[in-house]
N, C-alpha and C positions, 0 to 999 in steps of 0.2 A: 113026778113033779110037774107042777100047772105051768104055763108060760103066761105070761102076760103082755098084752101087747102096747104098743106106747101107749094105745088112746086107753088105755085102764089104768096106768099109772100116776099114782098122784102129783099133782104140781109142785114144782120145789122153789124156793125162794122166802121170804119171807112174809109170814102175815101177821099186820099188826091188831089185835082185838080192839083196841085202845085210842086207833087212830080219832083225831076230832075231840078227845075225852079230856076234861081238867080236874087233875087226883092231888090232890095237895099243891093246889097253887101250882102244877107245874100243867103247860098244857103243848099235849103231842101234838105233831102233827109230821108226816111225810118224811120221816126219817129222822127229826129231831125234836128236840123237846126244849122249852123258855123254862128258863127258872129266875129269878128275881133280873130278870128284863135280860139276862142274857142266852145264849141258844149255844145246845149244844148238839152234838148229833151223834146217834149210835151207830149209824152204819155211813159208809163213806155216801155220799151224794152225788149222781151223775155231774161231769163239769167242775165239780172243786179240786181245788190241788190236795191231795196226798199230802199232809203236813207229816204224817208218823212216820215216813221213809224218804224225807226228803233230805237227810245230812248221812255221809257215812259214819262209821264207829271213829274213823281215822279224825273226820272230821270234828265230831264230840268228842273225842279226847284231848283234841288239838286245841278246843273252844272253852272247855273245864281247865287243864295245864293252865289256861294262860289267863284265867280270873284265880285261882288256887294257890293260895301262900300270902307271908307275913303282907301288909298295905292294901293287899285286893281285896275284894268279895267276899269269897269265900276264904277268911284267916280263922274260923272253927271248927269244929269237928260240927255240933249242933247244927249250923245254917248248911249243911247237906241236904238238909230236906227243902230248902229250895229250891234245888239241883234236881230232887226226885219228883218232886212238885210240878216241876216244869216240864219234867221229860213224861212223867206218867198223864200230864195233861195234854200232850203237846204231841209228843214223838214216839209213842205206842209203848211206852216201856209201863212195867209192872204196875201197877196200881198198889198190889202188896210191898210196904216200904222195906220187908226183909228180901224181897225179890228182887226188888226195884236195884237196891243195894250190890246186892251181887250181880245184876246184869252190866253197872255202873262201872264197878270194880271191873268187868270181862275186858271192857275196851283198851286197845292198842295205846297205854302212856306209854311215854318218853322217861317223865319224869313225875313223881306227886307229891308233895311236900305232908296233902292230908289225906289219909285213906277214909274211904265212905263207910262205914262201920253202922251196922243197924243199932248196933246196943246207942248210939252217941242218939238216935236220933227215936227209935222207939216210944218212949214216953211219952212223944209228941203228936203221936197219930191220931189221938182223939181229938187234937186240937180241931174249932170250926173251920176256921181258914184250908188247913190240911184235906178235908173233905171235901171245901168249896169247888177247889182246884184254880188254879191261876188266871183262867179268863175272868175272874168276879174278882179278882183280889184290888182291881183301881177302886169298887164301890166298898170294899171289905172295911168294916168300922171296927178293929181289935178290942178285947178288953183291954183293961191297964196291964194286968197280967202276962198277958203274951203280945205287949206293943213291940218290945224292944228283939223279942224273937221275929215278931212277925217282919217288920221292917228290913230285917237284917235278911229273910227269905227273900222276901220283893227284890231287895237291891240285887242280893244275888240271881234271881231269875231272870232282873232286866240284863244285867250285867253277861249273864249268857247268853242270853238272845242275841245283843251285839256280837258276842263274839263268833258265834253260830254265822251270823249274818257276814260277819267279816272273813268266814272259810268259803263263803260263795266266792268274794273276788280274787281270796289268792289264789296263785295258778297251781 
């Protein structure tokens, strides 16, 4: 067996072919990519905060419970996928909305009034918006069709955010 010494072994890290290139209106560069004027990134970026690990499960459980049931947010089975929407955009969870689902379902409740169930929300995954992902949903112009789902997403995504934001100050 040959040995190899460090200076023969290949450099690891990423290389992008791509970088500088604009492929369908989206155009790379240094780690992320614009798509209709907003920027996303595939790899974390020296100096940005870690948004995918910045809440515990305790903390998302805590933050979902308390938008979840009859008069809040989320009072559907369907607007889960705002829930998923937000976390697969936001906080590293699944991008597959049947995975997404049961990573959801994993977390530490207390109590749920609505389980997150793929079948309720399936049907929906072709939706545009669903693909968009939540940083484009303020310019997102719905069909007529899917106004009244999409809205009811939004409410609930913002709806989490706060409460997400409000497990930072309790102690």
């Amino acid at each position: 067996m040959k040995s190899t010494s460090t200076a023969e072994k290949k450099p690891t890290g990423i290389y992008n072919y791509f970088e500088g290139a604009t492929i369908n209106n989206l155009v790379i560069n240094n780690g992320s990519y614009t798509k209709n004027g907003a920027e996303h990134h595939y790899y974390k970026q020296a100096g940005k905060e870690d948004e995918k690990h910045k809440y515990s499960d305790e903390q998302l459980a805590k933050a979902i419970q308390g938008i979840c049931g009859k008069e809040k947010a989320l009072n559907n089975y369907q607007l889960w996928l705002g829930v998923c929407c937000l976390l697969s955009s936001k906080y590293g969870f699944p991008n597959n909305l049947e995975m997404c689902c049961e990573r959801i379902m994993q977390l530490p409740y207390d109590e749920l009034e609505l389980e997150c169930k793929y079948e309720n929300i399936r049907k929906f995954a072709f939706l545009k918006f669903v693909k968009e992902g939540v940083e484009a949903w303020d310019d997102y112009q719905p069909k007529d069709e899917e106004k009244k789902l999409f809205y009811g997403c939004k409410r609930v995504a913002q709806d989490l955010e706060k409460a997400l934001q409000m497990t930072e100050t309790e102690g």
